[in-house]
C-alpha positions in Angstrom: 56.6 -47.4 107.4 59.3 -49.3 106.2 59.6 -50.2 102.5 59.3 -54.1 103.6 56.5 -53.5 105.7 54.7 -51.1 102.7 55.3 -53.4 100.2 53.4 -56.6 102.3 49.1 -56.0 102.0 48.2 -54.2 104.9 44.6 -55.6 107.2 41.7 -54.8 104.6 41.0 -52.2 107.0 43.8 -50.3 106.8 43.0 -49.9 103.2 39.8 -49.1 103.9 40.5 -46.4 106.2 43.2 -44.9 103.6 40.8 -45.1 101.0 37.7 -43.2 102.9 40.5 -40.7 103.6 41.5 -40.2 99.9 37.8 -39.8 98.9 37.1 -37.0 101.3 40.4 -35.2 100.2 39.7 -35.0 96.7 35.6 -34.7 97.5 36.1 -31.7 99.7 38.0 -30.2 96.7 35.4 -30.8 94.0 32.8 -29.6 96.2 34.6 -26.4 96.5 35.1 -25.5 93.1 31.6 -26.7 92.4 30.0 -24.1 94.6 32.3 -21.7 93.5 30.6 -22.5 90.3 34.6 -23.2 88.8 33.3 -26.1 86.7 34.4 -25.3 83.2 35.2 -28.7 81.5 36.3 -29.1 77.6 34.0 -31.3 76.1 35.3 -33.9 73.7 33.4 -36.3 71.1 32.6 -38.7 73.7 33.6 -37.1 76.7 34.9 -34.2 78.8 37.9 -33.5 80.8 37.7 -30.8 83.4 41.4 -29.4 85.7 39.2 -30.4 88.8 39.7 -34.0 87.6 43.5 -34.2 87.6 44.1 -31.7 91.1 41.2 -34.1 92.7 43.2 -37.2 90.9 46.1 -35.5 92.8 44.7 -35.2 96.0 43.8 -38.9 96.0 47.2 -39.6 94.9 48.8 -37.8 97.9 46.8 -39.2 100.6 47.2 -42.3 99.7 50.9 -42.5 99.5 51.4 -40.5 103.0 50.3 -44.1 104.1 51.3 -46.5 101.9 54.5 -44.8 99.7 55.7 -48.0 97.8 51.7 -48.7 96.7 51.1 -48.9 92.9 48.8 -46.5 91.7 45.8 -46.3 88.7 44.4 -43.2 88.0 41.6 -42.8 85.6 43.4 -39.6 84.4 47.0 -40.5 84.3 47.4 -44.2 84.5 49.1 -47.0 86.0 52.3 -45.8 88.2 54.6 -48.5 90.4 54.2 -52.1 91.0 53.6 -54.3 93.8 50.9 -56.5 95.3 48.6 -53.6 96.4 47.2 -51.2 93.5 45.3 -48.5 93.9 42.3 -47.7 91.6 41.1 -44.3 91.7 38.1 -42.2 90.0 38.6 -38.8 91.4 35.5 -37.5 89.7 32.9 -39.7 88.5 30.3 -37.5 86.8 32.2 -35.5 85.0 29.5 -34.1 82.4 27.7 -33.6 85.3 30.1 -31.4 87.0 30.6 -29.6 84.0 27.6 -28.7 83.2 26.6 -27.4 87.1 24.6 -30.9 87.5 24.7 -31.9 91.2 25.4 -35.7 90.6 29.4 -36.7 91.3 31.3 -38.7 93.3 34.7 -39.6 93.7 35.5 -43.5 94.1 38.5 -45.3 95.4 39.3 -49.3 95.3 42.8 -51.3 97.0 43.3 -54.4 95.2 45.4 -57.1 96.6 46.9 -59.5 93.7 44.3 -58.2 92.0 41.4 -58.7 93.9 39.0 -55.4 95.6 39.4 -56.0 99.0 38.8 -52.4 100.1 36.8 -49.5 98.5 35.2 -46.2 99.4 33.0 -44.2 97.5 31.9 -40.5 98.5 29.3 -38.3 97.4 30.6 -34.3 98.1 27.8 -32.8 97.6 25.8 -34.2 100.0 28.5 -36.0 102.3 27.2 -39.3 102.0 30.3 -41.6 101.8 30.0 -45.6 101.5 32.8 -47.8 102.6 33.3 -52.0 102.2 35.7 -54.5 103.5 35.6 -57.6 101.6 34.2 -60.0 103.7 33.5 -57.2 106.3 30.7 -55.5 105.4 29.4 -52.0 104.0 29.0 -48.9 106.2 27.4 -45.5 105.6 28.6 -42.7 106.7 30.1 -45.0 109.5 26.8 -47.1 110.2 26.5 -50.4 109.0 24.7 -50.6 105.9 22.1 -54.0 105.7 20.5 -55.2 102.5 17.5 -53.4 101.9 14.3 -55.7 101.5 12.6 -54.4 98.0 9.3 -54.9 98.5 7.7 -53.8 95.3 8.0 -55.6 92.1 10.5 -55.1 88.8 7.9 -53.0 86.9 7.1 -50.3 89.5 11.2 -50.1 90.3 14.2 -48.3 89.4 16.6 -49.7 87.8 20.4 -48.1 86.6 21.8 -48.9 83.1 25.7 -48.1 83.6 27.6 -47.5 79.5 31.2 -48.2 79.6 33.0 -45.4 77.1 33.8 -48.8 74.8 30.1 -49.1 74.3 30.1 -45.7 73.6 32.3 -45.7 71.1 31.9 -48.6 69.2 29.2 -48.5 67.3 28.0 -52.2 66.5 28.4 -52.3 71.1 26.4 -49.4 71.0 23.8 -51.0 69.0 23.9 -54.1 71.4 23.1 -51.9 74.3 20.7 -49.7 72.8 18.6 -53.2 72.4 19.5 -54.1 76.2 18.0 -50.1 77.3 14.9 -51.3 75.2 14.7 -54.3 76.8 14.8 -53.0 80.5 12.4 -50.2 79.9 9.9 -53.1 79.1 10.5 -54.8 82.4 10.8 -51.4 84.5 9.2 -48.5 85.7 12.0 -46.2 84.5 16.1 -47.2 83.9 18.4 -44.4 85.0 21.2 -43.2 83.0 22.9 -40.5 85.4 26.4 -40.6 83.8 27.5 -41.1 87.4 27.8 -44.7 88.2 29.2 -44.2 91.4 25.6 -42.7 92.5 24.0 -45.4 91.5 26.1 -47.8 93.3 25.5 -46.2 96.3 21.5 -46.4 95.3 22.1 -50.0 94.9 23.6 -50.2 98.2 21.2 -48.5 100.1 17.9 -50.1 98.8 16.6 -47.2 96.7 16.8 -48.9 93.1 16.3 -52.8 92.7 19.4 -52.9 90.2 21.9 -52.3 88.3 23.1 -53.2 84.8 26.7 -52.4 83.5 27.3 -52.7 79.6 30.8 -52.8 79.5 32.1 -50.5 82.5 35.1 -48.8 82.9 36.9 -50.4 85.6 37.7 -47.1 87.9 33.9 -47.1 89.2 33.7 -50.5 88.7 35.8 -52.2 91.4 34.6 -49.6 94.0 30.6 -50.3 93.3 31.3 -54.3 92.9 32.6 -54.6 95.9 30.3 -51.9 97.8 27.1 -54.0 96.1 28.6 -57.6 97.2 29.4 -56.3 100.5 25.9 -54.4 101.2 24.2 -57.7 100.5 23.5 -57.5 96.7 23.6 -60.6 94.7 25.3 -60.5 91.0 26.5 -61.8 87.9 28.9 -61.1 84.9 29.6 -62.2 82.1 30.8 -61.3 78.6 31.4 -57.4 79.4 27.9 -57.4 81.6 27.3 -57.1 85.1 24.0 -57.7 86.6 23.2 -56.6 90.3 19.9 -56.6 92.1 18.3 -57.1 95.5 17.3 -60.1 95.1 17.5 -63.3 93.1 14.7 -63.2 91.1 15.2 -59.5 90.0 18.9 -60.4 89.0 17.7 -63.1 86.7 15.2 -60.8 85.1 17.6 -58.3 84.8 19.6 -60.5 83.3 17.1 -62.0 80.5 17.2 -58.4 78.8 20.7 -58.9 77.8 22.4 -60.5 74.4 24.9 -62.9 76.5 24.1 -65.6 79.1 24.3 -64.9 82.9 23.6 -68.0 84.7 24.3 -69.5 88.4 27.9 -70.1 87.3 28.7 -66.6 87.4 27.5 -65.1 90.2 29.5 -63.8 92.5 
């Protein structure tokens, strides 16, 4: 490609394609050294940072730019690099106290934002080759079937729902307060809330029907843009507001959802 033609936004689904591509590479690396049982991470106060995250990071990083060499990239694991109207946002291992501790929950995620809107993401599960791809206005595939919105046909207090805790929750302590109230709050209108430390997994849940929400207090933005986008495009109806995202199956389990939070999530803020 020419640098003119890289630096205009390619078709949505030429991002698309590029990111499925750069999720495989760095999944197909991470489930490696997990069966190897090479998972050693160094565990921090409030996290942990494992090699497999920068070489996967790295992998990402490479596929993308044999595509698209003039892209701007943003790595969860070393930052913004270039500029331009198309930016990459990349979480080459979601899960990573998962992976380091042998628990078979990760994912890697990739989103392509255009003036900074997600107009392309993919997210893939390694370990069991499931991998999730949405166009913005173009729908949500699995595994390269269409995925429709899943009918949930059981009420809020016999379902699943995912509470997703940004690391600025986490370390703030008057947030984590605040959200310790909202968990509270969502185990009184649920059957059980699900904390798997890999959002990315429960996106895909989302997507697929198998839990009727999901609740993000405060997410980091490299699983975010992927699973917003996956959710919208898979038929799941939202809202956001004051560092909260609500997303659920339907309307009225969105606005229940959305009662066991501190800030206001009306109409005006769906998206």
């Amino acid at each position: 490609m020419t640098d003119d033609a890289d630096r205009d936004a390619p078709p949505p689904e030429s991002l698309a394609a590029t990111a499925e591509a750069a999720v495989r590479a760095a999944g197909a690396y991470l489930a490696d050294r997990f069966r190897d049982g090479d998972t050693v991470g160094a565990f921090e106060t409030d996290d942990v940072k494992a090699a497999a995250d920068e070489a996967a990071e790295r992998l990402a990083f490479d596929r993308i730019h044999a595509d698209f060499p003039n892209h701007s990239l943003h790595g969860e694991e070393s930052g913004r690099a270039g500029e331009g109207p198309v930016e990459w946002i990349v979480d080459p291992l979601d899960g990573t106290n998962n992976y380091a501790i042998d628990y078979p929950s990760i994912a890697s995620a990739v989103a392509a934002r255009v003036d900074g809107e997600a107009v392309a993401a993919a997210i893939h599960e390694p370990l069991v080759d499931d991998c999730y791809v949405a166009v913005r206005d173009g729908g949500a595939r699995l595994n390269g079937e269409p995925l429709p919105p899943a009918p949930r046909d059981r009420p809020l207090e016999r379902s699943t729902v995912s509470l997703v805790v940004g690391l600025p929750a986490v370390r703030d302590e008057s947030l984590s307060a605040e959200v310790a109230s909202v968990r509270s709050a969502l185990r009184g209108r649920c059957k059980r809330v699900l904390e798997t430390w890999s959002p990315c997994v429960d996106w895909g849940l989302l997507a697929r029907g198998s839990i009727a929400g999901v609740v993000c207090a405060y997410p980091d933005v490299f699983e975010q843009e992927a699973g917003e986008l996956l959710a919208s495009e898979a038929g799941v109806v939202s809202a956001s507001a004051d560092g909260y995202y609500v997303g659920a199956l339907d309307e009225a389990t969105r606005t229940e959802l959305a009662e066991a939070l501190p800030v206001a999530v009306g109409d005006g803020d769906e998206k």
